[in-house]
C-alpha positions in Angstrom: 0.0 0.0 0.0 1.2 3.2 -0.6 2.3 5.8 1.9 0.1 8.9 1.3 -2.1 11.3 3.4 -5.4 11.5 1.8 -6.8 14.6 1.3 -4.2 16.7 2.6 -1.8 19.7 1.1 0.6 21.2 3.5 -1.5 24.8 2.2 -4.8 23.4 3.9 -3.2 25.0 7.2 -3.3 28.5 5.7 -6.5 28.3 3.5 -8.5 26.7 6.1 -7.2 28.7 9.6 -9.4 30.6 11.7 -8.3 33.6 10.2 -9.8 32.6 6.4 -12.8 31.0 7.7 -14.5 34.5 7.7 -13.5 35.1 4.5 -14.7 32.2 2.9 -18.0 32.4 4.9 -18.0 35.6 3.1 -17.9 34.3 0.3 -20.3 31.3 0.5 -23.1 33.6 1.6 -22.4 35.8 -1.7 -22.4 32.3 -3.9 -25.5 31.0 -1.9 -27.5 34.6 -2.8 -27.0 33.9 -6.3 -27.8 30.5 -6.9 -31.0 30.9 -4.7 -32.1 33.5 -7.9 -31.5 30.4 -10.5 -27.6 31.2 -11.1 -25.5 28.2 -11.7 -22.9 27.2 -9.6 -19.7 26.9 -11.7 -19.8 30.4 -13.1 -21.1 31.8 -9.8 -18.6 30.1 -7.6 -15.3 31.8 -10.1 -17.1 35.1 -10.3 -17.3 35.2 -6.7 -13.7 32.9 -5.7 -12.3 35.8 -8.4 -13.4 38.7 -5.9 -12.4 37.6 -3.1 -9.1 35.8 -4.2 -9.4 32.5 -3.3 -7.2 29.5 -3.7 -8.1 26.2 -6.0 -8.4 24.5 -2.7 -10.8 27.1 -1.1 -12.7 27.3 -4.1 -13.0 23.2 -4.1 -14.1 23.5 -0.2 -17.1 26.1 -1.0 -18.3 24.2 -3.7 -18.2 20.6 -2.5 -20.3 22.7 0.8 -22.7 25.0 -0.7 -26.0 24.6 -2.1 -29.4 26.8 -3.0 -32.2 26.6 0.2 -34.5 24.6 -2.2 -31.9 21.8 -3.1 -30.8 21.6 1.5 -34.4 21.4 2.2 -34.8 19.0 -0.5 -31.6 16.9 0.2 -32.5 17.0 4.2 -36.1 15.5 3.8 -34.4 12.4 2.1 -32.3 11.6 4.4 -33.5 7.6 5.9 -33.3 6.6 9.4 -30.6 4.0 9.8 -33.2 2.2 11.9 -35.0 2.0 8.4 -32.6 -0.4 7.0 -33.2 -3.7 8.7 -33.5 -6.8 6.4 -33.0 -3.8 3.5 -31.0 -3.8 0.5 -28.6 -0.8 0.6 -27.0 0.7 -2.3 -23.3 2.5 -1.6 -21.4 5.0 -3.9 -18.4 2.8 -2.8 -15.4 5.5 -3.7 -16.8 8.5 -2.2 -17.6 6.6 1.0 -14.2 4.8 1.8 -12.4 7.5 0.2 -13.7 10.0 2.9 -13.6 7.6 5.6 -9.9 7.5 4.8 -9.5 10.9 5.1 -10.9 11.2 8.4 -8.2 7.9 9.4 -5.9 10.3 8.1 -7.1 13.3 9.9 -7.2 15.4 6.7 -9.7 18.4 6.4 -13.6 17.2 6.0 -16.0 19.6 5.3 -19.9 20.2 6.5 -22.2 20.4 4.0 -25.2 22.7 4.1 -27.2 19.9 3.5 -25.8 18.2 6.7 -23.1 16.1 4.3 -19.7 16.0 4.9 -17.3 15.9 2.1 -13.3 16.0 1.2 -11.1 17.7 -0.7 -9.5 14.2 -1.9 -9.6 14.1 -6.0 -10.8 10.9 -7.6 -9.7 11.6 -11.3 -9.5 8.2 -12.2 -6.5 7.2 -10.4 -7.1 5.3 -6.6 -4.2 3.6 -4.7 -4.7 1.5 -1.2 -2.9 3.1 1.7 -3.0 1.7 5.3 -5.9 3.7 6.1 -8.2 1.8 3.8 -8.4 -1.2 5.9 -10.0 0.9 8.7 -12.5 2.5 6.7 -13.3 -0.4 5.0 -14.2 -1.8 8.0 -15.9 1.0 9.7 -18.0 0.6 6.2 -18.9 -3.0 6.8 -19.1 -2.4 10.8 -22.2 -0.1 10.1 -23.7 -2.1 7.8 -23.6 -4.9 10.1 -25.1 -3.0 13.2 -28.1 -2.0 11.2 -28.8 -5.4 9.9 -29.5 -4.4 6.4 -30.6 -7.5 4.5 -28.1 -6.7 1.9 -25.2 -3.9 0.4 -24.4 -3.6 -2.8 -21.2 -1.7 -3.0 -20.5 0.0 -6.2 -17.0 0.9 -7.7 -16.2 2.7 -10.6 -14.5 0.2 -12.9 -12.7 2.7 -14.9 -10.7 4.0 -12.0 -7.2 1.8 -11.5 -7.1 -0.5 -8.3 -10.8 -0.4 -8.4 -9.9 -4.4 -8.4 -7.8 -4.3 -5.3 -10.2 -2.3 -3.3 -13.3 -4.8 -4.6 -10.6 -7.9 -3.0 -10.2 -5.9 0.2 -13.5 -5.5 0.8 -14.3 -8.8 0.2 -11.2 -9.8 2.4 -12.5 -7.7 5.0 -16.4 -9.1 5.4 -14.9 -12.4 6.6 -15.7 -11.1 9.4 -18.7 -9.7 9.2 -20.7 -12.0 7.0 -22.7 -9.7 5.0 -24.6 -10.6 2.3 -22.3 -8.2 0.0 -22.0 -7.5 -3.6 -19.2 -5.1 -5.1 -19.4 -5.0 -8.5 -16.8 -2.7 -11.2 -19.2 -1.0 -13.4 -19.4 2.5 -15.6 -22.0 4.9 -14.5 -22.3 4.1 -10.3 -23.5 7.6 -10.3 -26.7 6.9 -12.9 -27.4 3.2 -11.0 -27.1 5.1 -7.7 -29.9 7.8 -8.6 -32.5 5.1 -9.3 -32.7 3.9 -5.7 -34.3 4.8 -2.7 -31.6 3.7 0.0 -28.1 5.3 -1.0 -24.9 5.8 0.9 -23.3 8.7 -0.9 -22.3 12.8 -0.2 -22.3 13.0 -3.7 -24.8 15.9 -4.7 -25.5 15.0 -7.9 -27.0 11.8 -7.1 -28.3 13.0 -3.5 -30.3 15.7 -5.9 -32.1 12.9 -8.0 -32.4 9.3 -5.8 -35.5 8.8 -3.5 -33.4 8.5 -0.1 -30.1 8.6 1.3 -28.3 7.4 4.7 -25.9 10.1 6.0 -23.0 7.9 7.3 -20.6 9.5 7.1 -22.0 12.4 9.0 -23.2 10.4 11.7 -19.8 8.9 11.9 -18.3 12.2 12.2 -20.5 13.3 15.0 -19.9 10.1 17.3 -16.2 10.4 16.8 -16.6 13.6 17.1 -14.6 14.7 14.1 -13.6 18.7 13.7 -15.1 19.2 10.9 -14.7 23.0 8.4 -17.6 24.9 8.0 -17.3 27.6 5.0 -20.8 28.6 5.0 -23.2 30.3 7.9 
């Protein structure tokens, strides 16, 4: 496994330091204006990051945080009851799960949504290598699953992205001892399977936006720990 911090730049400690916080509060409130009067988020988000000078890693944090009020209240009146998934087939955005759970192992920055998810700054882009941390939040994955009693999980990863193999076989390795009736299968489009289900484990907002319901695990998990999670937004 490789040695590697997920989710982390040495920078993080100046962009995201008490002193910028109000800045990039600033800022989310000014992006959050627009795109409650139908502006899109991309072109908002640089028109706004431009004003107030704000890193690619700042940037990244407000928009992986911020949404209009109509897609949080939206977003917030999907979210399931764990005690809802007993006996129930759950379907997890496998990547974006683990990949954030790592972070946390690693103590790298995680961020509170507005709609109550918490996300990372860790980029995907196709490219995904194991490091020690993975075993833990593979675990921590399968430990919740377990302690709801879901019937079954169907754990999706993106086939296209390398190691997506190695991951499947530690997951796999890893619910020896847990027993779960568990499918993780390599396919193109998680994010369009996803949206077509009612009980998702995913921050992603994209697919939060369009399926039926969704379990906020890794929120939860962040409050028990508790985990200091960066708030950009008021």
């Amino acid at each position: 496994m490789a040695n590697a911090k997920r989710g982390f730049v040495p920078e993080d400690r100046r962009n995201f330091s008490s002193s910028a916080l109000p800045v990039l509060q600033a800022a989310s409130s000014d992006v959050c204006h627009l795109l409650n009067r139908g502006y899109s988020l991309s072109p908002t988000l640089t028109f706004v990051a431009n004003h107030y000078q704000l890193s690619v890693r700042q940037r990244l944090a407000i928009m992986r945080s911020v949404c209009s009020t109509e897609q949080r209240e939206q977003r917030t009146r999907k979210i399931v009851d764990p005690a809802a998934l007993k006996g129930q087939t759950v379907w997890i955005d496998g990547f974006n799960q683990i990949i954030t759970l790592e972070v946390m192992a690693c103590r790298s920055p995680l961020f509170l949504g507005m709609d109550g998810a918490v996300r990372d700054l860790a980029a995907l882009r196709g490219t995904y290598r194991l490091i020690p941390e993975t075993a833990w939040a593979v675990r921590s994955l399968l430990r919740f699953l377990k302690s709801v009693d879901v019937g079954a999980a169907v754990i999706l990863l993106d086939a296209p992205v390398s190691n997506s193999g190695r991951l499947r076989q530690a997951i796999f390795e890893a619910n020896a001892a847990f027993g779960l009736d568990l499918a993780v299968p390599l396919i193109r489009g998680v994010d369009a399977e996803l949206s077509g289900h009612n009980l998702v484990m995913t921050a992603d907002s994209a697919v939060l936006d369009r399926c039926a319901g969704w379990i906020n695990f890794t929120g939860s998990l962040a409050q028990q720990q508790p985990y200091p999670l960066i708030q950009v937004w008021q």
